[in-house]
N, C-alpha and C positions, 0 to 999 in steps of 0.2 A: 585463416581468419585474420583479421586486422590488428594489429599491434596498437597500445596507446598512444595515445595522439605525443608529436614530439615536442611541441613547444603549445603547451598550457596556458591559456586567458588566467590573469594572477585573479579576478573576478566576475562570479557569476554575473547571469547576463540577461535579456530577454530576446528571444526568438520567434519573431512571430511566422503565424500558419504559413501562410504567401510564403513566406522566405525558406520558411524548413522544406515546405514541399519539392523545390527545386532541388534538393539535396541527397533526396529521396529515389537514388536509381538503383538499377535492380546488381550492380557489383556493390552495394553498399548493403542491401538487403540480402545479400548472399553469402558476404561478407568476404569480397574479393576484391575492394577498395575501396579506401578510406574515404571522408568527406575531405571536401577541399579547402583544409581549415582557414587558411587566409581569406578567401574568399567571404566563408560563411561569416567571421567575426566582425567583418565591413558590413554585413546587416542587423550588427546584433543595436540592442538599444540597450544604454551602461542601467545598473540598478543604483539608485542615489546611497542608498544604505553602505557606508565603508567599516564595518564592525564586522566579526569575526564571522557573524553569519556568512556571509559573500565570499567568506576566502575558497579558492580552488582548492587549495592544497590537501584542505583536513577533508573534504567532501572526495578527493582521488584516491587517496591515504585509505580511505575506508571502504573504498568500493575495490583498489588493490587487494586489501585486507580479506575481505567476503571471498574473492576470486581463491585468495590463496587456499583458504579457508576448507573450500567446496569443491575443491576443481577436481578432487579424486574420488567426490559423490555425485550423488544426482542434483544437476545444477538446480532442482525446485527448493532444494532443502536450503539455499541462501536466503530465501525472501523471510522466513521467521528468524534469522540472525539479523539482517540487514533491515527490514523494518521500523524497528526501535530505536536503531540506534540511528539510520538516516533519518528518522525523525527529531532526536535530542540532537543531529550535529545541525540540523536544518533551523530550528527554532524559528519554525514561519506562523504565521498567522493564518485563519481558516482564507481571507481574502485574499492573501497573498501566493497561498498555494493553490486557489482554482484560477490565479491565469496560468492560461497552458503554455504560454511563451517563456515562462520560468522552466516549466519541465523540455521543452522543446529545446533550449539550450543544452540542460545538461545532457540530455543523450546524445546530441549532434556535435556540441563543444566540447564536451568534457571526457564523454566516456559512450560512446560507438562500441568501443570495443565490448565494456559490459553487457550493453543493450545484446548483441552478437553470441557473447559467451552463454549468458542466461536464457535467452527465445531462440537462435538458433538451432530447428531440430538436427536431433544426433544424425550422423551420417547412416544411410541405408534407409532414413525415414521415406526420401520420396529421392527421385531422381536427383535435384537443385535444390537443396534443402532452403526455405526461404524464411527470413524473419517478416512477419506481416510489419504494414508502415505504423498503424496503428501503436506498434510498443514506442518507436521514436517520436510521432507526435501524433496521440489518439484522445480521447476521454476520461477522464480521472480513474475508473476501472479496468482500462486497458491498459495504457502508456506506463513502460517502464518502470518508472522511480514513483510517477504519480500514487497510482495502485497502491504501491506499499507506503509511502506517507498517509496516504487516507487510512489507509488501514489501519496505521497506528494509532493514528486521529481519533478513530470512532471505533475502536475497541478496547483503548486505552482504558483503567479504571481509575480515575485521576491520575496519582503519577505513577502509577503503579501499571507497566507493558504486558505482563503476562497472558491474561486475554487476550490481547493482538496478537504474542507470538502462537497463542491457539491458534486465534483466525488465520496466520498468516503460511500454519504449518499445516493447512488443507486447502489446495489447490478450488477446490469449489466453492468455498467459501471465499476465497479473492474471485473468480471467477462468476457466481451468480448473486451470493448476498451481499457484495460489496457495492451492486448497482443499487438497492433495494432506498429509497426516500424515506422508510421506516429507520433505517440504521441512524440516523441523525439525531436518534432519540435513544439519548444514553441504557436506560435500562432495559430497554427491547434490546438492542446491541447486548449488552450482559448476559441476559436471558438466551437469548440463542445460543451465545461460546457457550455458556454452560451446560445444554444438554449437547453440544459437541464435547467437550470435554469431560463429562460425567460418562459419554459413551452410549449414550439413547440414542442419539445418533448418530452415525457411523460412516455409510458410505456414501458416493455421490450422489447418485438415487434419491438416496434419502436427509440429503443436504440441500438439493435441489424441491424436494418435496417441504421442506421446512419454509425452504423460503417462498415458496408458494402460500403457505396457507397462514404464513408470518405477514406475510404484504396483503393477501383475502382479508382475513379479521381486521386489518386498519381501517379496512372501508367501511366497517359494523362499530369496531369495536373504539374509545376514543382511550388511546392511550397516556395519554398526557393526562386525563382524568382517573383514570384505573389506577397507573402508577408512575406518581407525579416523582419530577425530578427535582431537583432543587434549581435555585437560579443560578445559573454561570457566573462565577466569579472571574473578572476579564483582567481584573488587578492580579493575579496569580500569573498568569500569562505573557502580561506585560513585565514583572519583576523576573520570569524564568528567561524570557526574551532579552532583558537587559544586561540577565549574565552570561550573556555569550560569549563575550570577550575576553572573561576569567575564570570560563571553566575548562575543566582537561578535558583530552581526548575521548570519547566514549570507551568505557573498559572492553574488554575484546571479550571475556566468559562473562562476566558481571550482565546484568540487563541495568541500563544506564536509568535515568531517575526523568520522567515525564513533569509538567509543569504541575504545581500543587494545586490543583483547583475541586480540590474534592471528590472522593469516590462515590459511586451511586447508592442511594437508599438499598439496604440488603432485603428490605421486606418487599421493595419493588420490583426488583431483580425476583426474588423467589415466586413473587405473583404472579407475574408474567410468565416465567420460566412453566408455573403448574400450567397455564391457561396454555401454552405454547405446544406440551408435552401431551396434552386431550386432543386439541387440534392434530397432532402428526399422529397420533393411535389412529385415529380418525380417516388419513389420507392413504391413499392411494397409491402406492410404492413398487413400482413392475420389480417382481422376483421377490417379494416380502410375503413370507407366507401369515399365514388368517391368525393362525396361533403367535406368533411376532408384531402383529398389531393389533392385536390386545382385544379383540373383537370376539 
């Protein structure tokens, strides 16, 4: 596999689609040779922002970190460490984190190798074991680093990560409810980790079955009316955003401190969560027997 890149952009970058795709060859997806970093950096376009957000260093520093971290576990178990806190060291904006030429850099510029360590199947998996292109430059549910920013993002309970590291320490839930248009709606988001985390729901089966009948009832059901959120406080955001430049590294056991913008109504979350919990008794679950779903 690929070793870190040797000589380091001092700052983030943007990478667009056109350009990463040429990058995208099947010794780089195998991870049998690096990207041609000189090359690549000649198409990157600079980010105007020169504040601490954009430094290389502390975003390598951390993804080192996780590596070190995980490497004598199963590499799934870094996205609920790594998560939270590449989210507090990113301190991006929702607009700024859905161009994908932001994330398209860092895995082609900065950190290939991650991308590699992480989604490269274990050997014996298949013949050529392949990273799909998708984790380097894919979809905000797919793509590498993307996936766990959002994740943070919209599992977050103000500034409080816990939640996300639920969400982010079940594979299915990065996986199928992290596409879902319903999650952008803070207390739906709650409600779901919590009957994941309470342990009603359990396997993928039936994490896959939730998000089914989670995304169903939005077409019936109007959530924002059932159980209203409060309004976004953007001024929170923008004051966690300006401390970027004087605050320390993210703690490495600590779960570091999200932007203050207010935790979700707990009567909302508990509403939701009951309505959420009838709906999955209700569904349809291959291998869930009659007595387990409450029927």
């Amino acid at each position: 596999m690929i070793d870190k890149p040797d000589h380091l952009p001092e700052r983030l970058a943007l990478l667009a689609d056109i350009n990463a795709a040429k990058y995208l060859s099947a010794g780089l997806l195998t991870g049998q040779e690096a990207p041609p970093y000189i090359a690549l950096n000649k198409v990157t376009e600079p980010i105007e922002d020169m504040s601490a957000r954009t430094e290389v260093g502390r975003l390598r520093d951390l993804l080192d970190l996780a590596m070190g971290e995980f490497d004598d576990e199963a590499h799934t178990k870094a996205d609920a460490w790594l998560a939270p806190r590449l989210h507090a060291t990113l301190r991006l904006t929702r607009r700024e984190a859905a161009d994908a030429r932001f994330w398209n850099f860092i895995a082609l510029a900065v950190a290939p190798d991650y991308v590699l360590w992480r989604h490269l199947p274990r050997k014996g998996h298949r013949s050529r074991p392949t990273v799909p292109a998708a984790r380097f430059t894919g979809p905000h549910y797919t793509q590498a680093f993307a996936r766990l920013w959002w994740a943070a993002e919209l599992f977050r309970d103000g500034k409080d990560y816990r939640p996300a590291v639920v969400a982010c320490g079940n594979q299915d839930v990065l996986n199928t409810i992290l596409r879902l248009d319903v999650i952008d709606h803070r207390p739906t988001a709650q409600a779901v980790i919590r009957l994941i985390d309470n342990g009603t729901v359990t396997t993928g089966r039936e994490v896959n079955a939730l998000a089914v009948v989670t995304n169903s009832a939005a077409s019936t059901l109007m959530y924002d009316a059932l159980a209203e959120d409060d309004e976004w406080d953007g001024s929170a955001l923008s004051t966690w955003i300006a401390e970027a430049d004087s605050a320390p590294p993210v703690p490495r056991r600590a779960l570091p401190e999200g932007p203050d913008d207010g935790p979700v109504r707990p009567r909302a979350v508990a509403y939701l969560a009951e309505r959420f919990e009838e709906l999955f008794a209700e569904a349809s679950v291959r291998g869930r027997t009659t007595e387990s779903a409450g029927t």
